[in-house]
C-alpha positions as CSV (number, residue, x, y, z in Angstrom):
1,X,16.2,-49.7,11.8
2,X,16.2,-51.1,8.4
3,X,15.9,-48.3,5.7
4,X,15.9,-49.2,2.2
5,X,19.3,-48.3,0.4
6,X,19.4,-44.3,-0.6
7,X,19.0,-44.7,-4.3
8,X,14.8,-46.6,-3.7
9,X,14.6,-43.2,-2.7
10,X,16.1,-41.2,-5.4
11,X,19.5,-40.4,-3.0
12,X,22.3,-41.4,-5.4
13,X,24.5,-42.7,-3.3
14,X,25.3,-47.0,-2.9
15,X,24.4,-46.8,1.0
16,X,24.2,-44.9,4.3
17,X,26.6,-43.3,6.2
18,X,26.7,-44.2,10.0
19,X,26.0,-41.0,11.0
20,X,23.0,-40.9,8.6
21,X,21.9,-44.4,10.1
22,X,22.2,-42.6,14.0
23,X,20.2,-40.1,12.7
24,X,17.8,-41.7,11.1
25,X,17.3,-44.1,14.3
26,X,16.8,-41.2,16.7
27,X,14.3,-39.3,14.8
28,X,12.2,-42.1,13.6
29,X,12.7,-44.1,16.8
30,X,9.5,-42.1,18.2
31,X,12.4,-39.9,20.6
32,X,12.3,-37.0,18.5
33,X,11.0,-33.8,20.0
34,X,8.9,-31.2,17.6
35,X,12.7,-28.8,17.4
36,X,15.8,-31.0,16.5
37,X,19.0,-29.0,16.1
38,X,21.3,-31.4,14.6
39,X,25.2,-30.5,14.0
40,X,27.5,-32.1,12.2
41,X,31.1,-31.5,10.1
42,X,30.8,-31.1,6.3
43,X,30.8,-34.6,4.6
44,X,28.6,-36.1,7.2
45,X,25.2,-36.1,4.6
46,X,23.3,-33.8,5.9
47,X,21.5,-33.2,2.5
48,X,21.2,-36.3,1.4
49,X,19.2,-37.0,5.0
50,X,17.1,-33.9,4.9
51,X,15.7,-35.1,1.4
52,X,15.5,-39.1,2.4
53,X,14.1,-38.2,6.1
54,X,11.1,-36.3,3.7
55,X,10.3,-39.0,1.3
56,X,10.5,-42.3,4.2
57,X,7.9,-40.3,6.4
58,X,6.2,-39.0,3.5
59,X,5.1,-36.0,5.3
60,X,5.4,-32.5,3.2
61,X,8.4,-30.9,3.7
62,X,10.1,-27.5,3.1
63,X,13.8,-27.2,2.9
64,X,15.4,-23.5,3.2
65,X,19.0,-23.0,2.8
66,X,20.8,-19.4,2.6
67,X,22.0,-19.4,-0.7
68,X,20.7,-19.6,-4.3
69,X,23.8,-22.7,-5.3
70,X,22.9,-24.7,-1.8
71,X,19.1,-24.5,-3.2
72,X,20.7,-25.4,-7.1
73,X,22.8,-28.6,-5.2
74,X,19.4,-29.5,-3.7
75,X,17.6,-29.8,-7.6
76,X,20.8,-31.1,-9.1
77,X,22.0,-33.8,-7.1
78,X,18.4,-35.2,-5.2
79,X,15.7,-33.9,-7.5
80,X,14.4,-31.4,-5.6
81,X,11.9,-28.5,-7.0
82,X,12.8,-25.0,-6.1
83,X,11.2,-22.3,-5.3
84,X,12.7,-18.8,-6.2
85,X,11.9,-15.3,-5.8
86,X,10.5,-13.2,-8.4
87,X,13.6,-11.6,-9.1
88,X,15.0,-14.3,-10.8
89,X,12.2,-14.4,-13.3
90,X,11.7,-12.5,-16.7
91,X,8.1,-10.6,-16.8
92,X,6.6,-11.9,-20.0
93,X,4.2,-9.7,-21.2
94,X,5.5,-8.2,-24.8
95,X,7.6,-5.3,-24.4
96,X,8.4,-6.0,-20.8
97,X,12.2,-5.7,-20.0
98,X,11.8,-5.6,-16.3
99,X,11.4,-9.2,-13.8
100,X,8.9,-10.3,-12.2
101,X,9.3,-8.5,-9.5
102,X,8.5,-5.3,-11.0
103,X,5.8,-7.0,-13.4
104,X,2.3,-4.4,-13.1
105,X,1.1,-7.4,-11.5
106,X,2.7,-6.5,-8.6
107,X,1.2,-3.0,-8.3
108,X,-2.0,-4.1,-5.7
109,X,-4.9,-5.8,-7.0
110,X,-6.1,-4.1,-9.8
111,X,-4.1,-5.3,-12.5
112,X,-5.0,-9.2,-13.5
113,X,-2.1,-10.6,-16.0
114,X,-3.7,-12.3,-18.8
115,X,-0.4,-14.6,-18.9
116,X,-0.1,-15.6,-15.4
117,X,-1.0,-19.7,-15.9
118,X,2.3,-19.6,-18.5
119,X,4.4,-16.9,-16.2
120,X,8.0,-18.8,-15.4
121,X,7.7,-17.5,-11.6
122,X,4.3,-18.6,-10.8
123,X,4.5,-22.1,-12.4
124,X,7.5,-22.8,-10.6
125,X,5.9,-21.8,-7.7
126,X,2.7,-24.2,-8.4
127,X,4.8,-27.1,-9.3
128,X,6.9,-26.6,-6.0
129,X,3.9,-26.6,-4.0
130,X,2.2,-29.1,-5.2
131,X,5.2,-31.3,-4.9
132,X,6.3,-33.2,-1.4
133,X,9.3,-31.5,-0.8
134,X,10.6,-28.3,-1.9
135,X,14.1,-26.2,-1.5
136,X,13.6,-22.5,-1.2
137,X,15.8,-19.7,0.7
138,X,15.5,-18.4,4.2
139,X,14.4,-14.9,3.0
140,X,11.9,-16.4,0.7
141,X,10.0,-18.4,3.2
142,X,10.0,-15.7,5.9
143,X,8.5,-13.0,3.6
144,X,5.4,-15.5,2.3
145,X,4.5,-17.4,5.2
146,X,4.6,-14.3,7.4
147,X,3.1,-11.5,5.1
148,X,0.3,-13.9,4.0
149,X,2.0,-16.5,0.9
150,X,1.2,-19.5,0.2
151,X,4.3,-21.4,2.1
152,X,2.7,-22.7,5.3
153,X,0.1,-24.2,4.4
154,X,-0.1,-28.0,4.4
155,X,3.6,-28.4,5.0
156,X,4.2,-30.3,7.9
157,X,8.1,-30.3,8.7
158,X,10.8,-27.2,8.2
159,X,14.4,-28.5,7.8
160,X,16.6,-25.5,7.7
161,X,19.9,-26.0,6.3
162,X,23.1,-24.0,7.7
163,X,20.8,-23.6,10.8
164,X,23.8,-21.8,12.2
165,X,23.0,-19.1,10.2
166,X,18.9,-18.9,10.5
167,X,19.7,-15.7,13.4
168,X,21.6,-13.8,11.1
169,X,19.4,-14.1,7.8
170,X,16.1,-13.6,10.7
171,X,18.1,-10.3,11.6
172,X,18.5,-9.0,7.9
173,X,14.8,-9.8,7.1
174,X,13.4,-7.8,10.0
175,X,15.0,-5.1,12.1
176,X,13.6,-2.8,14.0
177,X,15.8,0.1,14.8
178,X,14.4,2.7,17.9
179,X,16.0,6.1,18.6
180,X,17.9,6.3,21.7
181,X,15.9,8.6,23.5
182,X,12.2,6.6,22.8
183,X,14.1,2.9,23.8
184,X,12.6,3.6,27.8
185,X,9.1,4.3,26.4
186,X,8.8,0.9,24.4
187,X,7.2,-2.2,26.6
188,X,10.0,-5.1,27.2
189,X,7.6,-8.0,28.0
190,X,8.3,-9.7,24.1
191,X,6.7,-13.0,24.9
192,X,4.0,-12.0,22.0
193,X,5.8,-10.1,18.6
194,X,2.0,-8.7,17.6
195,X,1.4,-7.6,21.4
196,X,4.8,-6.1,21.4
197,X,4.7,-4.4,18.4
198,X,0.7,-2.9,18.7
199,X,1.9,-2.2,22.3
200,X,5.0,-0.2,20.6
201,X,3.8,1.4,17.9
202,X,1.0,2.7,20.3
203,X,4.2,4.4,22.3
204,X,5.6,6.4,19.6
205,X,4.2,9.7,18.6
206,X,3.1,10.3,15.3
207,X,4.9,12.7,13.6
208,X,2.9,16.1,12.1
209,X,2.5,15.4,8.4
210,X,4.4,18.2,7.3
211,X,7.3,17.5,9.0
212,X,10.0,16.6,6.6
213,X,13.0,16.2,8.9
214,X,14.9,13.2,8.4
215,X,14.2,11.6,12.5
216,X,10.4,12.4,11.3
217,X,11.2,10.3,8.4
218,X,12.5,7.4,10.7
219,X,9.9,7.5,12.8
220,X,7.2,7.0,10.0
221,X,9.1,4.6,9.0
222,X,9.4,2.5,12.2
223,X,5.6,2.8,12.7
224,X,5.3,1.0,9.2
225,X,7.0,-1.8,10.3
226,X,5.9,-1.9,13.5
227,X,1.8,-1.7,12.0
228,X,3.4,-4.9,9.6
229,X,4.2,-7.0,12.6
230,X,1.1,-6.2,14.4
231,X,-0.3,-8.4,11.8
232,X,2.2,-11.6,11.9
233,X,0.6,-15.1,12.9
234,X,2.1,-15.7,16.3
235,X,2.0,-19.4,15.7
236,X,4.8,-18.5,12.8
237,X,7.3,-17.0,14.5
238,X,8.6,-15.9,18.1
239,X,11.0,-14.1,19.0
240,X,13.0,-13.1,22.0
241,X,14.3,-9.7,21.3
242,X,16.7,-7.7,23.9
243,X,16.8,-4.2,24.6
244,X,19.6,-2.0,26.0
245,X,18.6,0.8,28.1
């Protein structure tokens, strides 16, 4: 296949690496299935791929790494907007001193910030969007595509960097933990995450609402999440969960 050399495309770098090439070949060859795990040793190019396979097909891409310097690597070396969470922002309404995350914006709907068009976290947020391809972190994209953001939409390929680590960062976004004695109650058919979980949180008894103690506590607590996933788009994510007895 002839590609044009990395730098037509903003990769600075004099030429491909075979392994790029390879790569390249397979999933542009018309072979390439809709899930492509690809592993390789560090050194390979894996970046510089991930951003060139984005701008030769021209289709709109998100890029998710684990960690905030991977994401920084991604902007510094190949160009690439990020998208960060609100944390990492300053609130700028005069007198705040808290971030963006705990701007009044945040408090439901009824507060409308007369700064947002000029607010650091939602114009990088825009400009990411609106751009081709975008870097942003696992935990990031999982909160907004599934609890109703802005991610999903339009963007036609997921490349998920340090894929060896996508279970582990999936099992610190969302875990659900049962009590012991409940676990035999709870349906095991998890072919469907919002059948399982209606199906789940219909199992478990409501505690009394004056009940303080702390397993009435958990519970209420478990129904929360449970009523959150009732509501995830199944097309977003599946799941295979295993349960002891």
């Amino acid at each position: 296949m002839n590609l044009p050399p990395p730098l037509e495309i903003g990769i600075p770098h004099p030429s491909w690496r075979a392994p790029q090439e390879q790569l390249f070949d397979y999933v542009l060859g018309g072979a390439c299935p809709r899930w492509l795990f690809a592993k390789a040793p560090p050194g390979t190019g894996k970046s510089a791929f991930a951003v060139g396979y984005a701008r030769l097909t021209g289709t709109k891409t998100a890029i998710l790494t684990r960690t905030h310097s991977l994401m920084s690597q991604y902007n510094r070396i190949y160009g690439v907007p990020m998208l960060r969470g609100r944390q990492n922002f300053r609130c700028i309404l005069p007198y705040s001193q808290v971030t963006a995350d705990e701007a009044p914006c945040t408090n439901g709907n009824t507060y409308r910030c007369p700064l947002m068009e000029r607010c650091p976290y939602y114009v990088q947020r825009d400009y990411a969007l609106k751009a081709p391809v975008f870097v942003s972190s696992y935990a990031y994209y999982l909160t907004d595509a599934i609890y109703g953001g802005k991610i999903r939409a339009g963007f036609a390929t997921i490349i998920c960097d340090e894929g060896h680590n996508l279970i582990a960062d999936l099992s610190r976004f969302e875990t659900i933990v049962v009590p012991k004695e409940l676990a035999g109650q709870l349906p095991h058919d998890t072919r469907s995450m919002p059948k399982w979980a209606t199906a789940t949180f219909d199992a478990l008894p409501e505690p009394e609402d004056d009940d303080t103690s702390r397993e009435a506590g958990r519970l209420r607590s478990l129904r929360k999440t449970l009523k959150r996933l009732t509501q995830i788009d199944q097309e977003a994510v599946y799941l295979r969960l295993p349960m002891e007895q």
